[in-house]
DRENDO-1510 file (C-alpha; in Angstrom, 1 decimal, always signed):
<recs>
REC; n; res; u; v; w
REC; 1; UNK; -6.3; -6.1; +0.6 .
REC; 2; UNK; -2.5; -7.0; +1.2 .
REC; 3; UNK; -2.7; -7.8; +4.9 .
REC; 4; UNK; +0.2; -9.9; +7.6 .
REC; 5; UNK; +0.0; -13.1; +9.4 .
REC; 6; UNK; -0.9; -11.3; +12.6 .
REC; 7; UNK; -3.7; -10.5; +15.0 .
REC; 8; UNK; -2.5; -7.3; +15.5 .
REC; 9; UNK; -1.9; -6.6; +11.8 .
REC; 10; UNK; -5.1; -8.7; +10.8 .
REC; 11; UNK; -7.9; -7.7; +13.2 .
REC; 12; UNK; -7.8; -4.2; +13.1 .
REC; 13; UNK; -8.5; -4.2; +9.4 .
REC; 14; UNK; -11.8; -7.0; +9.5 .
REC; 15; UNK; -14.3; -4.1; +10.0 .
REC; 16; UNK; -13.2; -2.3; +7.0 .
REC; 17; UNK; -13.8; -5.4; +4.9 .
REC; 18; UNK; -17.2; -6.4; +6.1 .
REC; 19; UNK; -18.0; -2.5; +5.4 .
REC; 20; UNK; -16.8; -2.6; +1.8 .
REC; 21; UNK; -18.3; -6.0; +1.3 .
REC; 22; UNK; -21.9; -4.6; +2.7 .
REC; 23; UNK; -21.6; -1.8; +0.0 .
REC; 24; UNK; -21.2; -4.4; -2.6 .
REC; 25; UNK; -17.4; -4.7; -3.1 .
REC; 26; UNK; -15.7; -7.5; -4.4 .
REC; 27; UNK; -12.9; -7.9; -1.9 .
REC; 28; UNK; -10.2; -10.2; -2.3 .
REC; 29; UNK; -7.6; -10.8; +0.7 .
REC; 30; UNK; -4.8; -12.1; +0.4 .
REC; 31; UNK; -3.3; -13.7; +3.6 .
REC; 32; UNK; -1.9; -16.4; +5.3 .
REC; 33; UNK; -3.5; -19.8; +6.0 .
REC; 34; UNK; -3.7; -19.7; +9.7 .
REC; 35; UNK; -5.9; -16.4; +9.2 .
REC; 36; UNK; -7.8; -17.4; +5.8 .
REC; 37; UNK; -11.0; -18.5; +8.0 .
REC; 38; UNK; -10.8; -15.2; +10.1 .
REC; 39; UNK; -10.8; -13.6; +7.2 .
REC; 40; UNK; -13.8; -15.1; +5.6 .
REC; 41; UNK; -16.1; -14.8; +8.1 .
REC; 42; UNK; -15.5; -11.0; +7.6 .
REC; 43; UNK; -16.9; -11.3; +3.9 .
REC; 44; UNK; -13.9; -10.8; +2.2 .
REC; 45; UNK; -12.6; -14.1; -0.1 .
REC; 46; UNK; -8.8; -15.3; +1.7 .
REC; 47; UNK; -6.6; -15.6; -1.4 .
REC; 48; UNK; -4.1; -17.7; +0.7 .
REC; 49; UNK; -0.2; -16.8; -0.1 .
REC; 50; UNK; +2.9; -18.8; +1.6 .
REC; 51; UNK; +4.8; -16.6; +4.1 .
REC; 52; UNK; +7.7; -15.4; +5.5 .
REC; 53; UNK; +6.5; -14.7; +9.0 .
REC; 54; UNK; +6.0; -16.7; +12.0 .
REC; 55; UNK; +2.9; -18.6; +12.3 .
REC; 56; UNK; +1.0; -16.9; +15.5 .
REC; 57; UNK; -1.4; -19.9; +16.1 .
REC; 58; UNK; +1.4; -22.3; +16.0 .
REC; 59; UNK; +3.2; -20.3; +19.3 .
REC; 60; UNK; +6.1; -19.4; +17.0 .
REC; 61; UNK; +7.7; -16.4; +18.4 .
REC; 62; UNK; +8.6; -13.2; +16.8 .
REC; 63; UNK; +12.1; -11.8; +17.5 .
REC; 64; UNK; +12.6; -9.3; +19.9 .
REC; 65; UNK; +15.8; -7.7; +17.7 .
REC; 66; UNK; +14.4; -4.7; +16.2 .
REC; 67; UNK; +16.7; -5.1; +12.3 .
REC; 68; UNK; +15.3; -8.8; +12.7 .
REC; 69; UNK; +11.3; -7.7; +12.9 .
REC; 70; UNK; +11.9; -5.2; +10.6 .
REC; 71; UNK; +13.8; -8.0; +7.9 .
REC; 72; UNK; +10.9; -10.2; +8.2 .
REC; 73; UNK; +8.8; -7.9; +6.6 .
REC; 74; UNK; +10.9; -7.5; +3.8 .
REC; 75; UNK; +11.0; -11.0; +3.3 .
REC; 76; UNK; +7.4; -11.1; +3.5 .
REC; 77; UNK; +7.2; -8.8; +0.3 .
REC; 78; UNK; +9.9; -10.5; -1.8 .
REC; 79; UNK; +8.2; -13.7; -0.9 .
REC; 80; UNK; +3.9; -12.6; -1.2 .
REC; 81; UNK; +4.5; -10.0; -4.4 .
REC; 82; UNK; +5.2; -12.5; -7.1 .
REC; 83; UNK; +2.1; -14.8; -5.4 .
REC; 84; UNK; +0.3; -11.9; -5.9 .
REC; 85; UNK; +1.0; -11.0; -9.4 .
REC; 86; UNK; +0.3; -14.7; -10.4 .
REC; 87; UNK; -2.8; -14.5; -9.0 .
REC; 88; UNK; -4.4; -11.7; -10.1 .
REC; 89; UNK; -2.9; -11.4; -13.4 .
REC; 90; UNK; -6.1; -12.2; -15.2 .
REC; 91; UNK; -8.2; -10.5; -12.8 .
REC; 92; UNK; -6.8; -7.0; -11.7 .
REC; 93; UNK; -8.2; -5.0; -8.8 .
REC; 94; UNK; -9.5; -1.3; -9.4 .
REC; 95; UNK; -7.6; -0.5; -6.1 .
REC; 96; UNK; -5.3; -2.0; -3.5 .
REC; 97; UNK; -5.4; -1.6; +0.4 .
REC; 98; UNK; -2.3; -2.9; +2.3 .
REC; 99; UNK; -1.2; -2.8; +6.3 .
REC; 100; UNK; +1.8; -1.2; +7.0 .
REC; 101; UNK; +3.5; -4.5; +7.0 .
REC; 102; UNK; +2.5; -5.6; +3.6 .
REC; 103; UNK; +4.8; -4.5; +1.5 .
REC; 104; UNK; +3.7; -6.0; -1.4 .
REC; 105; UNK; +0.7; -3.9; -1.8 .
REC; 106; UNK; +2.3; -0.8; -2.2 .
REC; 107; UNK; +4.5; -2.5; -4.9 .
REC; 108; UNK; +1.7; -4.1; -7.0 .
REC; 109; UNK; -0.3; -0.9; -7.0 .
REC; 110; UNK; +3.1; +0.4; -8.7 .
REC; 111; UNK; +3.1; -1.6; -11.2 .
REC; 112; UNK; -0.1; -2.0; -12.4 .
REC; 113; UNK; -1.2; +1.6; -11.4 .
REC; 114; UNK; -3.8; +1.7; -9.4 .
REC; 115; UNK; -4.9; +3.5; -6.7 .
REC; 116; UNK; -3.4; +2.8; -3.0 .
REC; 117; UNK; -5.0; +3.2; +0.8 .
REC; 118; UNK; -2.5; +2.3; +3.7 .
REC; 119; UNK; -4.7; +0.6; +6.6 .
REC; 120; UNK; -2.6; +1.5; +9.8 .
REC; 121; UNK; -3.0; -0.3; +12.9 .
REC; 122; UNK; -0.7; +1.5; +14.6 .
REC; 123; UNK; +0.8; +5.3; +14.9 .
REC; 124; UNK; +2.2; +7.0; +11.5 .
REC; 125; UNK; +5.2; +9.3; +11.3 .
REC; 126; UNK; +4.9; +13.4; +10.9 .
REC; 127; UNK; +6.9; +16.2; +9.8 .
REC; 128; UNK; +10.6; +15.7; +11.7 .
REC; 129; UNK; +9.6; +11.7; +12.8 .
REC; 130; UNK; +13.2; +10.4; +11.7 .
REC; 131; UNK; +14.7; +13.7; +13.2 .
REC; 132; UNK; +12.9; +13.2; +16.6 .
REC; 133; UNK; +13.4; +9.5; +16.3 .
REC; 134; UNK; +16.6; +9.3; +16.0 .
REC; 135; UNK; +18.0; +8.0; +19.4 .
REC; 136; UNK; +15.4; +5.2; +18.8 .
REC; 137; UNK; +16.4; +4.5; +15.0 .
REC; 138; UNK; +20.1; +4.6; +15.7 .
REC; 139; UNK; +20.4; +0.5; +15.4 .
REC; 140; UNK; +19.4; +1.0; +11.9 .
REC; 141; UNK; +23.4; +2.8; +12.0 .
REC; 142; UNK; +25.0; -0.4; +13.1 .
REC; 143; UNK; +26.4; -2.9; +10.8 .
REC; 144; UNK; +23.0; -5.4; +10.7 .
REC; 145; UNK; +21.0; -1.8; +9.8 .
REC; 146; UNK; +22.8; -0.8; +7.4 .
REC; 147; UNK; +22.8; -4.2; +5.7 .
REC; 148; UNK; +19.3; -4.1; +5.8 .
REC; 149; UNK; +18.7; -0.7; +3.9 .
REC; 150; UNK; +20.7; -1.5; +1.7 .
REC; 151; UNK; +18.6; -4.9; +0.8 .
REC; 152; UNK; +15.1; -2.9; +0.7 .
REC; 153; UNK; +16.3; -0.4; -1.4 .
REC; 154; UNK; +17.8; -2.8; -3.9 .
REC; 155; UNK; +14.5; -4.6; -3.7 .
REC; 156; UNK; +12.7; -1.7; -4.6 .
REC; 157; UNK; +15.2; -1.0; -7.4 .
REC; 158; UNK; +14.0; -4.1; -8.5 .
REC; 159; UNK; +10.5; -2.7; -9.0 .
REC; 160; UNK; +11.2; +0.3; -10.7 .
REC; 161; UNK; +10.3; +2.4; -7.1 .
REC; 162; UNK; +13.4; +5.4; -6.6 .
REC; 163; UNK; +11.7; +6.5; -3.5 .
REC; 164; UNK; +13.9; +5.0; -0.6 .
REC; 165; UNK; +13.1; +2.4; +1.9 .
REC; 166; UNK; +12.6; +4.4; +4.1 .
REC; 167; UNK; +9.6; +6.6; +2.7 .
REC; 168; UNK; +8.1; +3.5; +1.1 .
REC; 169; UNK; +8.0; +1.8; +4.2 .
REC; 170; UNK; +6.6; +4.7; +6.7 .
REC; 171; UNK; +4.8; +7.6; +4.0 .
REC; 172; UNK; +2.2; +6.7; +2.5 .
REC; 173; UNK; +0.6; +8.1; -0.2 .
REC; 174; UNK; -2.9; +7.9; +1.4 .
REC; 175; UNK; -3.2; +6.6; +4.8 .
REC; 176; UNK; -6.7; +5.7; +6.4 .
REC; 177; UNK; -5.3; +5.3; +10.5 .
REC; 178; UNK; -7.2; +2.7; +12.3 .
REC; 179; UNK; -6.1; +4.4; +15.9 .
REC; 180; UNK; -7.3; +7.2; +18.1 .
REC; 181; UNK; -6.0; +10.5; +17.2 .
REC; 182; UNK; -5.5; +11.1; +20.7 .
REC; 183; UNK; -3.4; +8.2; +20.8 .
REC; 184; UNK; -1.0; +9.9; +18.1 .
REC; 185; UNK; +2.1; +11.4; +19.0 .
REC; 186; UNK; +2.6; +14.7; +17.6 .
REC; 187; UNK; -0.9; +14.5; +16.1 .
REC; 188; UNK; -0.4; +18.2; +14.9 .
REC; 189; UNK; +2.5; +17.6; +12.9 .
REC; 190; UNK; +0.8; +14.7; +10.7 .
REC; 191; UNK; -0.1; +15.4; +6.9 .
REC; 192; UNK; -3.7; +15.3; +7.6 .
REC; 193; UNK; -4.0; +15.9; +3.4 .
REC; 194; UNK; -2.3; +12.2; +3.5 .
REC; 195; UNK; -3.1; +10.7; +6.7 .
REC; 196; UNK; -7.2; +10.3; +8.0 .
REC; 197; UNK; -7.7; +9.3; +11.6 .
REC; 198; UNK; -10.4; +7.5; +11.3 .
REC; 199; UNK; -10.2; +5.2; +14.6 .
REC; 200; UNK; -10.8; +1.9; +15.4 .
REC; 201; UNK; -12.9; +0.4; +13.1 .
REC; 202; UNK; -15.2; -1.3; +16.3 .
REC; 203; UNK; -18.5; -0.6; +14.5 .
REC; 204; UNK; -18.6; -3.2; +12.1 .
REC; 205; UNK; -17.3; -6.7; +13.7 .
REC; 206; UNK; -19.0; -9.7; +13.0 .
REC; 207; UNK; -16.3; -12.2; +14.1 .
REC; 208; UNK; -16.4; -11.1; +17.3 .
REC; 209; UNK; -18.3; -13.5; +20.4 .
REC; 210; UNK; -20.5; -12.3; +23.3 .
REC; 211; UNK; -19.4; -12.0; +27.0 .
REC; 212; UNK; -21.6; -12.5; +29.9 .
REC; 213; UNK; -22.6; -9.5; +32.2 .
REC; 214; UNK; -20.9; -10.0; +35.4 .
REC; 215; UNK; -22.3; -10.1; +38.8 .
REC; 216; UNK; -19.3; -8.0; +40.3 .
REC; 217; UNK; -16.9; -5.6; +38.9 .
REC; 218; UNK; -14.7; -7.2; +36.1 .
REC; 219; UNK; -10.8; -7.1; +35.4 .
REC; 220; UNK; -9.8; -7.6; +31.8 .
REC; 221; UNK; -6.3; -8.9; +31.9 .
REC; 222; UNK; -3.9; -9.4; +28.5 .
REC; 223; UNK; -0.1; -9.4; +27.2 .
REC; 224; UNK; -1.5; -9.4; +23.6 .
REC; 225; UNK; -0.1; -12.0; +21.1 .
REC; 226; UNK; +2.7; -12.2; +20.5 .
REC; 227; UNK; +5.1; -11.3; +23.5 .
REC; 228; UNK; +2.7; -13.3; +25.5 .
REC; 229; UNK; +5.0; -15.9; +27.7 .
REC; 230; UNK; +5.2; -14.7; +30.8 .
REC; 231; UNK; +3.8; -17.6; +33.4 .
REC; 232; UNK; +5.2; -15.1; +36.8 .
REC; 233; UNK; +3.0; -12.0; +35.4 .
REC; 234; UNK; +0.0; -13.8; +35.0 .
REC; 235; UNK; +0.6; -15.4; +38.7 .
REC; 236; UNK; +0.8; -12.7; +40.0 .
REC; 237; UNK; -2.0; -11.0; +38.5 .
REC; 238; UNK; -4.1; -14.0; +40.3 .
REC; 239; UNK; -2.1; -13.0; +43.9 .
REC; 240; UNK; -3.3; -9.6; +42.9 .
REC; 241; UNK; -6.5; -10.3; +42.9 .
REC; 242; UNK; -6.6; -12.7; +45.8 .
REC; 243; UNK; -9.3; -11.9; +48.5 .
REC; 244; UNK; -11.0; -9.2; +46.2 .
REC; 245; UNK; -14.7; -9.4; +45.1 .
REC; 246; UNK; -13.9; -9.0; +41.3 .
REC; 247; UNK; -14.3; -11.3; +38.4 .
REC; 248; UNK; -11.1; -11.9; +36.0 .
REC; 249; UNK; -11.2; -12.4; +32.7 .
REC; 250; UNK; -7.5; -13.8; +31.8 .
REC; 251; UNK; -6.2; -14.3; +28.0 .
REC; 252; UNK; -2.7; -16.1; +28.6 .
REC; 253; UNK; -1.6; -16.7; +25.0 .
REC; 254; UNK; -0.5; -20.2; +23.0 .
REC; 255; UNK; +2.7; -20.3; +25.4 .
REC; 256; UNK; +2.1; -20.6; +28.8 .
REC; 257; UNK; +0.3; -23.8; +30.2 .
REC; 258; UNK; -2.8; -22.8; +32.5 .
REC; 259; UNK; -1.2; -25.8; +35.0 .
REC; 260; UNK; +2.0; -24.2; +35.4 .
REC; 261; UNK; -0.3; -21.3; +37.2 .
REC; 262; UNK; -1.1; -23.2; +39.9 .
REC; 263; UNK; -4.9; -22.7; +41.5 .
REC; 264; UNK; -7.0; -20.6; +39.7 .
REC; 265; UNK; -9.8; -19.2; +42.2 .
REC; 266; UNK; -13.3; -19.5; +40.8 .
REC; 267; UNK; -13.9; -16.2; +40.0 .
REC; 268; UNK; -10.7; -16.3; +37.8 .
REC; 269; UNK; -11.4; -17.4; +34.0 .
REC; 270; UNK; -7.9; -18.4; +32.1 .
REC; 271; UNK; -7.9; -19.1; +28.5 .
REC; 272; UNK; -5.2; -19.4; +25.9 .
REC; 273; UNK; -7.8; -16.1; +23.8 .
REC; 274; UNK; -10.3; -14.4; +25.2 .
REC; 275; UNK; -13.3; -12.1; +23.1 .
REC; 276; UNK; -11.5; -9.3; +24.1 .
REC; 277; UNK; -13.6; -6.5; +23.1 .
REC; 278; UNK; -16.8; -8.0; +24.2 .
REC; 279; UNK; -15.5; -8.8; +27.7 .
REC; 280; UNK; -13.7; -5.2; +27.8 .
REC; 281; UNK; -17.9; -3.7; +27.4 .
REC; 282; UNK; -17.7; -5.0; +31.2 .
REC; 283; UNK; -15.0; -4.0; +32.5 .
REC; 284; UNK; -13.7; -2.3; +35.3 .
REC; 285; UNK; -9.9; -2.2; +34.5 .
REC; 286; UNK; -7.6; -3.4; +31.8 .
REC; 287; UNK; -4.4; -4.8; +32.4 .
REC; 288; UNK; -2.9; -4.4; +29.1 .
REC; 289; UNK; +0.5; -5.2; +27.7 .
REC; 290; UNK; -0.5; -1.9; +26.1 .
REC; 291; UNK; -0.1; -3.0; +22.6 .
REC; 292; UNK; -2.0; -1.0; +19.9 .
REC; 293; UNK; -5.0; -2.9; +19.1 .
REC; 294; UNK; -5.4; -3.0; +23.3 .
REC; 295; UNK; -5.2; +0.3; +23.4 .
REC; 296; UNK; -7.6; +1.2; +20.8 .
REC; 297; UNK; -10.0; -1.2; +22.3 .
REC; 298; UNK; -9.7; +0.3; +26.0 .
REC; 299; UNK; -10.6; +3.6; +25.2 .
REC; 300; UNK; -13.3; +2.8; +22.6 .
REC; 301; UNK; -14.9; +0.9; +25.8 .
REC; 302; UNK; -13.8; +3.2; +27.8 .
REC; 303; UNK; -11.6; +1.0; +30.2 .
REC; 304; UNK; -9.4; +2.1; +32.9 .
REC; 305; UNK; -6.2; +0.8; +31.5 .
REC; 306; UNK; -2.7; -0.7; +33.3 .
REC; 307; UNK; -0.1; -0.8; +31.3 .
REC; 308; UNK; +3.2; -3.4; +31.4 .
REC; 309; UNK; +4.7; -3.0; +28.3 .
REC; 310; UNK; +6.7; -6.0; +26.5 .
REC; 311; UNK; +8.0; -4.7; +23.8 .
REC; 312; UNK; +8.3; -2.7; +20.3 .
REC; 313; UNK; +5.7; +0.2; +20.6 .
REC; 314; UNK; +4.6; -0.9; +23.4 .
REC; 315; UNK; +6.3; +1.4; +26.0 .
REC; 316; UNK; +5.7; +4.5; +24.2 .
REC; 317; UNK; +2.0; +4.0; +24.0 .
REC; 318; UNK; +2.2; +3.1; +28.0 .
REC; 319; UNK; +3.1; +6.5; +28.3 .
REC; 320; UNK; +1.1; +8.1; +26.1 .
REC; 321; UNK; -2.0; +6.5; +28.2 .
REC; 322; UNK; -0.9; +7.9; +31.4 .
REC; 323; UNK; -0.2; +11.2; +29.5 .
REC; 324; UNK; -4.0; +11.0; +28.6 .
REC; 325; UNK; -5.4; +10.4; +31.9 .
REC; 326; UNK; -7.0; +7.2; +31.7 .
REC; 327; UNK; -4.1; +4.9; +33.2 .
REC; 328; UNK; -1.2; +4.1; +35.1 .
REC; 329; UNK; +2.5; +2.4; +33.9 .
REC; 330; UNK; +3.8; -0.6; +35.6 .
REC; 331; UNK; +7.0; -1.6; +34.4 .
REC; 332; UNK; +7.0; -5.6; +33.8 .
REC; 333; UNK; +10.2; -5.9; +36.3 .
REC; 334; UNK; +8.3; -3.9; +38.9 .
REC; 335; UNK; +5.4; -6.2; +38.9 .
REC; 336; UNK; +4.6; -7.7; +41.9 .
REC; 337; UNK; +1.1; -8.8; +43.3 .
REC; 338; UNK; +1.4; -5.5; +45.6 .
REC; 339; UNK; +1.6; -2.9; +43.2 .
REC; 340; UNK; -0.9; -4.6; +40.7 .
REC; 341; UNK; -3.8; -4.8; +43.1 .
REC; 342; UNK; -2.8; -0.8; +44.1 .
REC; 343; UNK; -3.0; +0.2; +40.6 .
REC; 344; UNK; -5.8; -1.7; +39.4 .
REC; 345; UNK; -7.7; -0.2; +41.9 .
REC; 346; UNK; -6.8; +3.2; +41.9 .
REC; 347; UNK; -7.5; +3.5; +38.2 .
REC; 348; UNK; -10.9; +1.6; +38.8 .
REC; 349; UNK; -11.8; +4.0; +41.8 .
REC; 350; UNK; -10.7; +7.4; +40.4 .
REC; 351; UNK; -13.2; +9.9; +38.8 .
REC; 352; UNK; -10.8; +11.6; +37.3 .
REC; 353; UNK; -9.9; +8.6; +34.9 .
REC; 354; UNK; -13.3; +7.9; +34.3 .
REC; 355; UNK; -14.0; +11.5; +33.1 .
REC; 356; UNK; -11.1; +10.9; +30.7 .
REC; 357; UNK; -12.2; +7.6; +29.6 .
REC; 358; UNK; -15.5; +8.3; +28.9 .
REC; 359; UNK; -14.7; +11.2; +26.8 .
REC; 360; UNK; -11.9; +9.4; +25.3 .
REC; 361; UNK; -14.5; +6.9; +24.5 .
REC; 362; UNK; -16.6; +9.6; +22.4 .
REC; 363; UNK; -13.9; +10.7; +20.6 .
REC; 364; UNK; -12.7; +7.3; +19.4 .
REC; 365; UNK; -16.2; +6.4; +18.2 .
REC; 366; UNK; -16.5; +9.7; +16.4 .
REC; 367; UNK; -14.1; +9.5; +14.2 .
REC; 368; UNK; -16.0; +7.2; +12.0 .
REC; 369; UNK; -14.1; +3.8; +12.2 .
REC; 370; UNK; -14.8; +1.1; +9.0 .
REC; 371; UNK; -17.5; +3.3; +7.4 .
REC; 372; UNK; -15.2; +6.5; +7.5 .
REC; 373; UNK; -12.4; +4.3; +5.6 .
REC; 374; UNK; -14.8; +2.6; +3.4 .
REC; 375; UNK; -15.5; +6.3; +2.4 .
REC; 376; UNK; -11.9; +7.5; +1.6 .
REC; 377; UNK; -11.4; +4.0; -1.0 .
REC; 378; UNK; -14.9; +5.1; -2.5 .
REC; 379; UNK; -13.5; +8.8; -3.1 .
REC; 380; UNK; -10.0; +7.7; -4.1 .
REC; 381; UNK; -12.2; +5.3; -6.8 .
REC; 382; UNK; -14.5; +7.8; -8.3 .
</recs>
């Protein structure tokens, strides 16, 4: 498994691993050293590389600039692959599994030919993405864009791979998706020969702690990791909440210094990261920065969900929640204590939403999660 310095790129996939492992795999992961310990306790063995990202646990920030993000990740293949093929030179995998964002997965299952499963934390493209797209992809036009096509595909030249950044980066030859279908735009229009929905993979996570049943209803509250510094937002969530008989469960990221928040009421819990998926069992609402790996974990629980996007994918999967029923959009410069406590509990009081989330909820756990993509690496290895 070729996986990426990242929560949201490294917990999604954890499941999958302890799956393959129970079923006797040898897995090897190879990963950064902020996440090798994360990734033991999974059961797969951390084959720690140097990387090109920023380090998550050390509060560095990731750029906002789209061509930026997306250079990163090249880096991060130029700089992992040849780790890689040191590595394992004398002790080849039958298969590779990679995350969308490590690139040099795809690229050592090239050359050593061998078969090749895309984990996807996130939502993959169908037939007329870059046509629909192409407002949004238009930076990739400008000057810094074009400069950095021009570097992947010269990259990839490199390795003997004619197919194009482009397809390398976002089609797959065999995709195992790690997200609610329903959460899929366009979900009709995807290559379901190519692409599996097989949800979050929820069922098998041992890494994950316990959270207490509360005594009154329970808010969840969360920008995610990485677009996380936002010391107004979170008080204001506390103003929200202010006179109301609820219990808050509040993850505030590596940035922001609970101090700087002023008094936190006793029924308010602040830490730095939060058990998110065991406290989300409990809850009531989610305030979510509606990131994917939020997402997928509100309606697997089947949460009541606010959304205030940050950034990236983040606003169009705050409108694909409200287009599903089971939330409302805040925009983050609309925020105030007023309109947080309105929508928090009109998603928490509304039978409408709860009929949506809870069959929302069946869905998602349906699909199969870690054992249905343990499956599809069996298959693709017999």
């Amino acid at each position: 498994m070729v996986g990426v310095g990242a929560h949201g790129h490294t917990n999604p996939h954890l499941p999958v691993m302890t799956e393959l492992v129970a079923r006797g795999h040898r897995v090897t992961y190879a990963i950064s050293e902020p996440f090798a310990e994360t990734v033991a306790g999974s059961g797969a063995t951390p084959l720690v590389v140097e990387t090109a990202l920023p380090d998550e646990t050390a509060a560095q920030h990731w750029p906002t600039d789209a061509v930026s993000g997306m250079r990163l990740f090249l880096d991060e293949g130029r700089t992992v692959l040849p780790q890689l093929l040191d590595a394992l030179e004398r002790d080849r995998p039958d298969a590779v599994l990679y995350d969308i964002g490590g690139y040099a997965g795809r690229v050592l299952a090239h050359r050593w030919d061998l078969p090749l499963l895309q984990l996807s934390p996130s939502i993959v493209a169908w037939e007329g993405y870059e046509q629909d797209m192409g407002d949004a992809l238009a930076f990739l036009d400008e000057p810094d864009g074009l400069a950095f096509q021009h570097d992947f595909d010269a990259w990839l030249g490199e390795q003997g791979i004619d197919i194009g950044w482009a397809a390398f980066s976002g089609r797959p030859p065999r995709c195992a998706a790690l997200v609610p279908e329903a959460m899929q735009p366009n979900a009709e229009r995807v290559d379901h020969d190519v692409v599996t929905f097989v949800g979050p993979a929820l069922d098998r996570r041992p890494h994950e702690e316990e959270w207490p049943e509360p005594d009154r209803p329970l808010l969840v509250v969360s920008l995610g990791s990485a677009y996380n510094d936002r010391p107004q937002f979170f008080r204001d969530v506390i103003a929200a909440m202010d006179g109301l008989d609820w219990r808050v469960a509040m993850s505030i990221g590596p940035y922001v210094d609970p101090a700087d928040l002023g008094e936190i009421p006793e029924n308010v819990e602040v830490r730095s990261w939060l058990p998110q998926l065991a406290a989300l069992r409990h809850a009531s609402a989610f305030v979510t920065h509606a990131g994917m790996g939020g997402c997928s974990e509100g309606l697997y629980e089947g949460v009541p969900m606010v959304a205030v996007p940050q950034a990236v994918d983040q606003f169009g999967n705050a409108a694909r929640l409200v287009e599903l029923g089971v939330g409302e959009h805040l925009p983050a410069d609309e925020v105030t204590p007023e309109r947080l406590r309105e929508a928090i509990l009109r998603v928490s009081g509304s039978p409408e939403v709860a009929a949506r989330c809870r069959e929302l909820r069946e869905r998602a756990r349906e699909a199969g999660g870690a054992r249905a993509a343990a499956d599809i690496l069996e298959d693709m290895l017999r």
